[in-house]
C-alpha positions in Angstrom: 0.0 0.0 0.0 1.3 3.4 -1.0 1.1 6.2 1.9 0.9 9.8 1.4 3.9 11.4 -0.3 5.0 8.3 -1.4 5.6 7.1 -4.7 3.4 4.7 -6.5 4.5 0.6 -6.4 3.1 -1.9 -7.3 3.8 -5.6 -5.7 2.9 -8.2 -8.8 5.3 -11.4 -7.8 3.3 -13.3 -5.2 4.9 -16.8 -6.2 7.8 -15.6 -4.0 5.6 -15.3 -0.6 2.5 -13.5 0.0 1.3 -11.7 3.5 0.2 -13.5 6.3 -3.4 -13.9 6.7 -4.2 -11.8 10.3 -6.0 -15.2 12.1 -2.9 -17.3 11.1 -0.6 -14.6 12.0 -2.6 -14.1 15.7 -2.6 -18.0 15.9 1.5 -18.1 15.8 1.3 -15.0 18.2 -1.4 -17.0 21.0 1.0 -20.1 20.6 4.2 -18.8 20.7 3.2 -16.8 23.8 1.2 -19.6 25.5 3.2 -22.4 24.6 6.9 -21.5 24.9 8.1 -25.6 26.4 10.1 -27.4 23.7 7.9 -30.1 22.4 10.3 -32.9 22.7 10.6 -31.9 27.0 8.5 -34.7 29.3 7.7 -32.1 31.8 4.1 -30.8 32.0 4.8 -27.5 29.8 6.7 -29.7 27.3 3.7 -32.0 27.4 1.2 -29.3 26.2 3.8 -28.3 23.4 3.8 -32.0 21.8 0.0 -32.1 22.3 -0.4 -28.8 19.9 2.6 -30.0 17.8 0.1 -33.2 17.3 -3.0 -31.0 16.7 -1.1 -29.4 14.1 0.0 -32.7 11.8 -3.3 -34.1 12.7 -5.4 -31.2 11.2 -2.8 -31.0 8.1 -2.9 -34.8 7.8 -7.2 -34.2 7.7 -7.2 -31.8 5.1 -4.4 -34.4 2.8 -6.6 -37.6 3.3 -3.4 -39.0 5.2 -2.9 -40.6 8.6 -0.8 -38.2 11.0 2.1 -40.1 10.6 2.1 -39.6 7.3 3.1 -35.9 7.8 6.7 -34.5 8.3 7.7 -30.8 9.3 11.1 -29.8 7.3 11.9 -26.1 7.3 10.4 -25.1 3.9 9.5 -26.1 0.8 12.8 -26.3 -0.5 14.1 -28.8 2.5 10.9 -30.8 1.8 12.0 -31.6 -1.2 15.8 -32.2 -0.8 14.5 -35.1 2.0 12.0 -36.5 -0.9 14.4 -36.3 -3.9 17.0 -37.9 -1.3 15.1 -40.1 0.7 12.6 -41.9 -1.4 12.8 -44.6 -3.9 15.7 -47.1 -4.2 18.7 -44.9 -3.6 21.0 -46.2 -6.8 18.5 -45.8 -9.2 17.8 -42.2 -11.0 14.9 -39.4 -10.8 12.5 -39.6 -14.0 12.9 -35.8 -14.5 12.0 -32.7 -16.5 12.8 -28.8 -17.0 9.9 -27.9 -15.6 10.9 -28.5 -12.1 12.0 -25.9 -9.2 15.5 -26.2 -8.0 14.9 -27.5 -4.7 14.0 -30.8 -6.5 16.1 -30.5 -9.9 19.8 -29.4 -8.1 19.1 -32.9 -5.8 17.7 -35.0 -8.4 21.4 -34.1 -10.1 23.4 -35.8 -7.5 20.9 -38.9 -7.5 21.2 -39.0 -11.4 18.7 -37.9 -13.8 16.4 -39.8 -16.7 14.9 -37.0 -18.6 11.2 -35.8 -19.6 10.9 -33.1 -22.5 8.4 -30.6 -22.8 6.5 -29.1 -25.5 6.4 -25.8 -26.2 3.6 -24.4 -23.6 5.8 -26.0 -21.1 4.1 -29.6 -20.6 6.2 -32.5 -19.8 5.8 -35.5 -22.1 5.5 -38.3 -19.7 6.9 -40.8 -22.1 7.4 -44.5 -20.3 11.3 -44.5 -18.9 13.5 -46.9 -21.0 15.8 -47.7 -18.2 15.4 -48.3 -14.6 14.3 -45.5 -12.5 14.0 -44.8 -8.8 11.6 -42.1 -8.2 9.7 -39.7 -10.5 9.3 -36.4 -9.3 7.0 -33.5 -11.6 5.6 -30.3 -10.2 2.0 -29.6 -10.0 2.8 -26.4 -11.9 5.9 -25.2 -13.3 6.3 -22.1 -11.1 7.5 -19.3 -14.0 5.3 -20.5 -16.7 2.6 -21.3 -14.7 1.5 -24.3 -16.4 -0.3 -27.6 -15.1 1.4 -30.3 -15.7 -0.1 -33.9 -16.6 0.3 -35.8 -12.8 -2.6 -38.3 -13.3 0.3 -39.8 -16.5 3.3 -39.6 -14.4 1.4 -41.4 -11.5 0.5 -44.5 -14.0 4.1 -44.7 -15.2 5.2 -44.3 -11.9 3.1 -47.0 -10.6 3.8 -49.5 -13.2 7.3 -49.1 -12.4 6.5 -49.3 -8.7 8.1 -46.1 -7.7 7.6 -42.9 -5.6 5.8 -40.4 -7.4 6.8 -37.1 -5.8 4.8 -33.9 -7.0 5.9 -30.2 -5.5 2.8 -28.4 -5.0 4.1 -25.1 -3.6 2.8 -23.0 -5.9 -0.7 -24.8 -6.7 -1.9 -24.9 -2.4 -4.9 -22.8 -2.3 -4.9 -22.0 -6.1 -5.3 -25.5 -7.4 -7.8 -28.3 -6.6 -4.7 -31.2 -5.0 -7.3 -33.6 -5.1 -6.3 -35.1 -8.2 -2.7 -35.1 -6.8 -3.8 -37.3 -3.4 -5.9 -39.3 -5.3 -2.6 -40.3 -7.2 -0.9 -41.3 -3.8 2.0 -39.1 -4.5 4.2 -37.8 -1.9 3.3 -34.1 -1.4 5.3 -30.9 -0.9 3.6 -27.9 0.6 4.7 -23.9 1.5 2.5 -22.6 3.1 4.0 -19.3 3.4 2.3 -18.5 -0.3 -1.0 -19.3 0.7 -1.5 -17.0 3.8 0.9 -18.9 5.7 4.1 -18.1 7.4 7.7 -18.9 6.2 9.7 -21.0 8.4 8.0 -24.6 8.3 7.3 -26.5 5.1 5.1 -30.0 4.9 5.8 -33.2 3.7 3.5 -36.0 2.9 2.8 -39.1 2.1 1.2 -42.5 2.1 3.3 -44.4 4.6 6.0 -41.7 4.5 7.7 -42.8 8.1 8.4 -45.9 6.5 9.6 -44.9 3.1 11.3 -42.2 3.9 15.6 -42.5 5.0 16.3 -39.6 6.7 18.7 -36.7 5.3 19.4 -35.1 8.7 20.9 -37.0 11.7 21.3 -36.3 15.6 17.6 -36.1 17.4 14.4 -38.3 17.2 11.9 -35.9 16.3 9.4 -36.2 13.5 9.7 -39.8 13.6 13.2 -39.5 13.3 12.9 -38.3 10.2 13.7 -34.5 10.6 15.8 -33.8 13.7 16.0 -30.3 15.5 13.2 -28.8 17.9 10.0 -28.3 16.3 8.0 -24.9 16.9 4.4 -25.8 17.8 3.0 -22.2 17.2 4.9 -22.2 13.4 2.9 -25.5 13.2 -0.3 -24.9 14.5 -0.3 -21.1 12.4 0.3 -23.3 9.2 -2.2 -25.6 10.1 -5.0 -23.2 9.9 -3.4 -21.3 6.7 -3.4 -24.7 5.1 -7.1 -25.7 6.2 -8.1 -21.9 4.8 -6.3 -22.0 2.0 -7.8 -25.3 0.8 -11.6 -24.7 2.1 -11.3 -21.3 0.4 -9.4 -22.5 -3.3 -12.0 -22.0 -5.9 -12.8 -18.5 -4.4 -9.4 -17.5 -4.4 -8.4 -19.3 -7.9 -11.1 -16.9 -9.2 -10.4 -14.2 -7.8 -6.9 -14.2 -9.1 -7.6 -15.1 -12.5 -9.6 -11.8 -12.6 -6.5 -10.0 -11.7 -4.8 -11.5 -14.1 -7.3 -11.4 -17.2 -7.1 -7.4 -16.2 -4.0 -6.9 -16.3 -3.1 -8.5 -19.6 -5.9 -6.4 -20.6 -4.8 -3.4 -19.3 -1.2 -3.8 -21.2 -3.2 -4.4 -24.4 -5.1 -1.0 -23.9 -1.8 0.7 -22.9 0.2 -0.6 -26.4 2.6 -2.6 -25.0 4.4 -4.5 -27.1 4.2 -8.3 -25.6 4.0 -11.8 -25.7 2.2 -13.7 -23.4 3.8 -17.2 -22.4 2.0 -18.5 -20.1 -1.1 -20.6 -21.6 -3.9 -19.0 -19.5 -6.3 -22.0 -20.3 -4.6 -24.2 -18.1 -2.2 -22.9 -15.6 -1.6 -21.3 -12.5 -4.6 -18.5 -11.7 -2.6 -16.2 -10.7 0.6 -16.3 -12.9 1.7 -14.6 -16.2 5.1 -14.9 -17.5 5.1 -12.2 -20.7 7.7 -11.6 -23.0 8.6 -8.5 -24.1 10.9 -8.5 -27.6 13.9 -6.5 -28.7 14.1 -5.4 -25.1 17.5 -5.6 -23.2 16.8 -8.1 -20.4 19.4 -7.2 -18.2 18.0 -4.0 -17.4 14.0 -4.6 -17.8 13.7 -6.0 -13.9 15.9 -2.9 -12.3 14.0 -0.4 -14.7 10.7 -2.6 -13.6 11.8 -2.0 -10.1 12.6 1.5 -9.7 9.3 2.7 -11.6 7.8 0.6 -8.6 6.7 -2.3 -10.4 7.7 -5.5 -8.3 7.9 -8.6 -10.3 10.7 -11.5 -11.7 12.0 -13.6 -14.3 11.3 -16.5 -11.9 11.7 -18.5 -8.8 13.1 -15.9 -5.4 15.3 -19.1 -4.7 17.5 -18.8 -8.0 16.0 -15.0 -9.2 20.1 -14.0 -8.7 21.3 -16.4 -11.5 23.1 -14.8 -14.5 21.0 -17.1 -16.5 17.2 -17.1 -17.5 15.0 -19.4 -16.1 15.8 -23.2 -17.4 11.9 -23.5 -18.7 12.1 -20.7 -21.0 15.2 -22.0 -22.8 13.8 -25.3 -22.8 10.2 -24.1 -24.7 12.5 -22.8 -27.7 13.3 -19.1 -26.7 17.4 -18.0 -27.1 19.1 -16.5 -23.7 18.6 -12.8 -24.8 14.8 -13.8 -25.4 14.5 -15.3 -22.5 15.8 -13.0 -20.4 13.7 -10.1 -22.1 10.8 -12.0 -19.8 9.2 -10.7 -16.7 6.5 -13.4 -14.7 4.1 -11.5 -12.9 2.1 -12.8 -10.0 -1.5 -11.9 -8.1 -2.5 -12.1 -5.1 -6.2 -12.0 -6.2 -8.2 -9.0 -5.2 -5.8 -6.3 -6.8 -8.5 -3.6 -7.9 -8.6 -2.7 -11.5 -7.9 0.9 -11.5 -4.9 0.1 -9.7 -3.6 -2.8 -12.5 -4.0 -0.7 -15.2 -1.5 2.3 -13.6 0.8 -1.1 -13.0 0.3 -2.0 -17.0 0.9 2.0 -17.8 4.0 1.9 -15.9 5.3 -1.0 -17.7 4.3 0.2 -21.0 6.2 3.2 -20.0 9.4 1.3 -19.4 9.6 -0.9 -22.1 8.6 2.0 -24.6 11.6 3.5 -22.8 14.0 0.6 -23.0 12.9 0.0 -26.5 14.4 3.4 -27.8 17.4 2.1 -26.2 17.9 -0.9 -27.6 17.1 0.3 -31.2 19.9 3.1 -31.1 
């Protein structure tokens, strides 16, 4: 929100993290003050700690269709999936793969070894059947810069005819996505809560059976079924909790309410002449996500000139946004580096008012008109 004297901004990349919602944020707060014992303690106060830690996986595990033991608290998102990618599936045997992926499963998956998926050219992986043995198959719910869905109900029936973990990262797709399709598919689940009204600082982890299939990553306590050591913060659990039982009772409101945002603000850069390409394939993808290219425009100065007339967005991912390079997923639809990088995804929250998206769109039009006369000189 702008205050008085201030200049004008615009925040448009809520794929990185979004705000708190106020009852999850007073949840952590009532917790954290009420409830300060560490969990693991067998005192009275440390009693009371485990018990809401419980309430916490219990009420997450509701929401999944899983058993409470079938849920694990990592740090993030991003440790989530390291412990997946490392921990599931027979060790000496590769990830089934594809460009599509975030880092936090595609840097791992390296180190295991890789079979690869390709993609056509909205961005879809081509679950083709592997031709050599595989260990695990891992594929994102949505490729988080393009946006788009990818085909999990096809990876699932390879992955079950090979008998193998199907992992699917829905970080992006929790509260904007119906993950019905993706429990119904037994896969092993990563969550962030933090983008769906949540706070950063405690990822989830699930899975049919997941204390049993899971080897550990970290070593040296017994918490979360000795799958996660290190002392586990009841209040960051029991705040999640409820952001993860909001954001899923409340999804189809929200999905529509973000697609609105969106469809405005691709209309507003249409009414403002700016030249533009838009990636993303708004049929079938993220609500809330709209990766546009904008040709003959010199990449490496479209975010910073973005920025500084107040327009918050990315080329990508926060987790890798300081790499040299463009996002993998762009070069891997077709485009060339300079293309690529001459691309800007732009996120909603959902709710943005309509007056206020087409100043945004105005602003940007104004910069790449500006950049434009650069480049051509």
């Amino acid at each position: 929100m702008t205050r008085p004297g201030e200049s004008p901004s615009w925040c448009l990349d809520f794929n990185a993290g979004g705000p708190v919602h106020p009852d999850v944020l007073a949840c952590f707060v009532e917790v954290q003050r009420t409830c300060p014992a560490n969990p693991a303690s067998v005192h009275a106060p440390g009693r009371r700690a485990r018990a809401l830690l419980e309430e916490a996986r219990a009420r997450i595990a509701r929401v999944l269709g899983l058993r409470a033991d079938d849920v694990v608290f990592p740090s993030g998102g991003t440790e989530a999936a390291n412990m997946a990618v490392a921990g599931l599936g027979d060790p000496a045997l590769p990830v089934q793969l594809s460009a599509v992926e975030h880092p936090a499963v595609y840097e791992p998956a390296q180190r295991r070894g890789v079979r690869w998926w390709g993609v056509d050219a909205r961005g879809v992986v081509r679950p083709e059947p592997p031709t050599e043995p595989i260990g695990l198959v891992a594929l994102a719910h949505a490729q988080s810069e393009l946006g788009t869905l990818q085909p999990v109900a096809a990876a699932a029936a390879l992955a079950y005819q090979r008998a193998v973990p199907l992992l699917v990262d829905a970080a992006q797709t929790l509260g904007r996505v119906d993950l019905q399709p993706v429990l119904a598919a037994q896969a092993f689940v990563v969550l962030s809560p933090h983008k769906a009204g949540g706070l950063r600082g405690l990822g989830v982890l699930a899975g049919p059976d997941l204390a049993q299939r899971l080897r550990p990553l970290l070593h040296g306590g017994g918490q979360e079924h000795g799958l996660r050591p290190g002392t586990q913060s009841p209040a960051l659990a029991m705040a999640n909790a409820l952001a993860i039982e909001r954001a899923t009772a409340l999804q189809r409101e929200t999905a529509a309410a973000m697609g609105t945002a969106r469809a405005a603000f691709v209309d507003a850069l249409g009414a403002a002449r700016c030249h533009h390409v838009v990636l993303t394939p708004l049929a079938d993808s993220l609500p809330n996500t709209l990766m546009v290219q904008f040709p003959g425009i010199d990449g490496r100065s479209l975010l910073p000139a973005l920025d500084l007339a107040g327009v918050h967005a990315s080329h990508g991912s926060a987790c890798s946004s300081g790499a040299p390079t463009p996002p993998r997923i762009l070069t891997a639809i077709g485009l060339a580096d300079d293309a690529a990088r001459a691309c800007v995804r732009f996120s909603f929250a959902g709710g943005e008012a309509a007056a206020s998206l087409r100043e945004a769109a105005a602003r940007v039009a104004q910069v790449v008109a500006r950049l434009g006369k650069k480049s051509a000189r």
